[in-house]
C-alpha positions as CSV (number, residue, x, y, z in Angstrom):
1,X,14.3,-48.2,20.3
2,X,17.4,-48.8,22.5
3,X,19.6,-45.8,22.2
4,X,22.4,-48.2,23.2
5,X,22.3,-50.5,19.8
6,X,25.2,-50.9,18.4
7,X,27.5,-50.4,21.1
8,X,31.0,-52.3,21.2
9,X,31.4,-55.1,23.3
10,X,33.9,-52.7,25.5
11,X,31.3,-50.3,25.6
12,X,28.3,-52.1,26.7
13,X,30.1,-54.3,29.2
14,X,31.2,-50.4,30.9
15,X,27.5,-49.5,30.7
16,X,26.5,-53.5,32.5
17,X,29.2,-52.3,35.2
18,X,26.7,-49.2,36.0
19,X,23.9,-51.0,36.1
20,X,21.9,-51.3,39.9
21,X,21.8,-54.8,38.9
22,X,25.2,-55.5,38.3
23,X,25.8,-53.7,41.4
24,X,23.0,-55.8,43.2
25,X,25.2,-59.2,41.4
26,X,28.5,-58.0,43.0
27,X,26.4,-57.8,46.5
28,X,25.3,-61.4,46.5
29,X,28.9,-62.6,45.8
30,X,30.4,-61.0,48.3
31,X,27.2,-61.9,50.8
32,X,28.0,-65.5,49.9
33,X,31.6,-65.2,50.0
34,X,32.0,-63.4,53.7
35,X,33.1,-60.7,52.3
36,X,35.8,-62.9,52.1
37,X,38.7,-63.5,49.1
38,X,38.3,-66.6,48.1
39,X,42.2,-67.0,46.9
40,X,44.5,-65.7,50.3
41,X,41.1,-65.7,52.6
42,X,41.7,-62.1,53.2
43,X,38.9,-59.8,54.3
44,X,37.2,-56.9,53.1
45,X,38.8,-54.3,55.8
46,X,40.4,-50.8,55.9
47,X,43.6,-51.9,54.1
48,X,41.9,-54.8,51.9
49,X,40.1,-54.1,49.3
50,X,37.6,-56.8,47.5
51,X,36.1,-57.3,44.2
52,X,33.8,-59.6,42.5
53,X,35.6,-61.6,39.6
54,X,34.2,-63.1,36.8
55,X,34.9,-66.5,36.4
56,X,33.7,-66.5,32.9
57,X,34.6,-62.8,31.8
58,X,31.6,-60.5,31.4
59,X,32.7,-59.8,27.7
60,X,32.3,-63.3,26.8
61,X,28.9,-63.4,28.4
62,X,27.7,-60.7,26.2
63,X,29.2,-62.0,23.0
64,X,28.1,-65.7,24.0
65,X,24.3,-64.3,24.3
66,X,24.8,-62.2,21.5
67,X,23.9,-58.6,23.1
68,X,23.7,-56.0,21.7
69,X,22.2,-53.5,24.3
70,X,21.7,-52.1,28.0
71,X,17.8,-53.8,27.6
72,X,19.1,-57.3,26.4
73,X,21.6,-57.6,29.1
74,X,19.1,-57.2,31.7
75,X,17.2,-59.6,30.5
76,X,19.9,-62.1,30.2
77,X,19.6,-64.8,33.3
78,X,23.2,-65.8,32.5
79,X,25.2,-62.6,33.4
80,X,23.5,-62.4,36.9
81,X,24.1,-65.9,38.3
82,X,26.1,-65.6,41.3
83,X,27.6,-69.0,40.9
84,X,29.8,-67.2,38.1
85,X,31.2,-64.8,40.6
86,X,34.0,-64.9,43.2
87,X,35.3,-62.4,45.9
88,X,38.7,-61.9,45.5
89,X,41.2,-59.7,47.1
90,X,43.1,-57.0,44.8
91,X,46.4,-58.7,45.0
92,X,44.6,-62.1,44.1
93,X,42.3,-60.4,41.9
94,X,45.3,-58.9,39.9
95,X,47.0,-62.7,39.6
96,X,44.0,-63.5,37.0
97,X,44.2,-64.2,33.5
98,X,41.6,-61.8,33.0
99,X,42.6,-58.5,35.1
100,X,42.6,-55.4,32.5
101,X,46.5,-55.2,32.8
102,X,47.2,-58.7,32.3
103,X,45.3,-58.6,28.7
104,X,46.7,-56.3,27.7
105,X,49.5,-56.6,24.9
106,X,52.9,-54.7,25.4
107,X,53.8,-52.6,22.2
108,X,57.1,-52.2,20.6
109,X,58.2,-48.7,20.2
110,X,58.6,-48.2,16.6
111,X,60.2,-45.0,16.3
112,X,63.7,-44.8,17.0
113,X,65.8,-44.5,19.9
114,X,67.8,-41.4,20.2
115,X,71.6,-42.0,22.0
């Protein structure tokens, strides 16, 4: 029995970060890339910073495949193809639709503002 059943989506796509096979997937992007962003052409350095970005977002992998778990994910040839993946720079990386802070709704403040 998986431990990890019933996870969230958010959750298990943290727990697929950990993994030594995400970390392997992130490897052969940036191997293929040149360690290179794909965007500006910047590359990895002391003051430049890479990442591997999802072309099709990891959380719509999971739900696409329907997993539910650490062991499903795995085995899921879809969410380790490299041809999904693309070096980007932080500043270019940040410019996507799908960075964390770029989903992310702003709320309205719904208590009142004191004068």
């Amino acid at each position: 029995m998986n431990k990890d059943k019933g996870l969230s989506t958010t959750a298990l796509v943290r727990y697929i970060r950990r993994l030594d096979e995400y970390q392997e997937w992130k490897r052969s992007v940036f191997i293929r890339d040149r360690f290179t962003c794909q965007v500006c052409g910047k590359r990895n350095g002391r003051k430049i910073i890479i990442e591997a970005h999802h072309i099709r977002e990891l959380s719509t992998l999971v739900k696409t495949h329907a997993i539910t778990s650490v062991d499903e994910a795995i085995a899921c040839p879809a969410l380790w193809q490299i041809s999904n993946g693309q070096t980007l720079c932080r500043t270019c990386h940040e410019q996507t639709d799908s960075f964390p802070k770029n989903f992310v709704k702003p709320v309205k403040k719904k208590y009142k503002q004191w004068d």
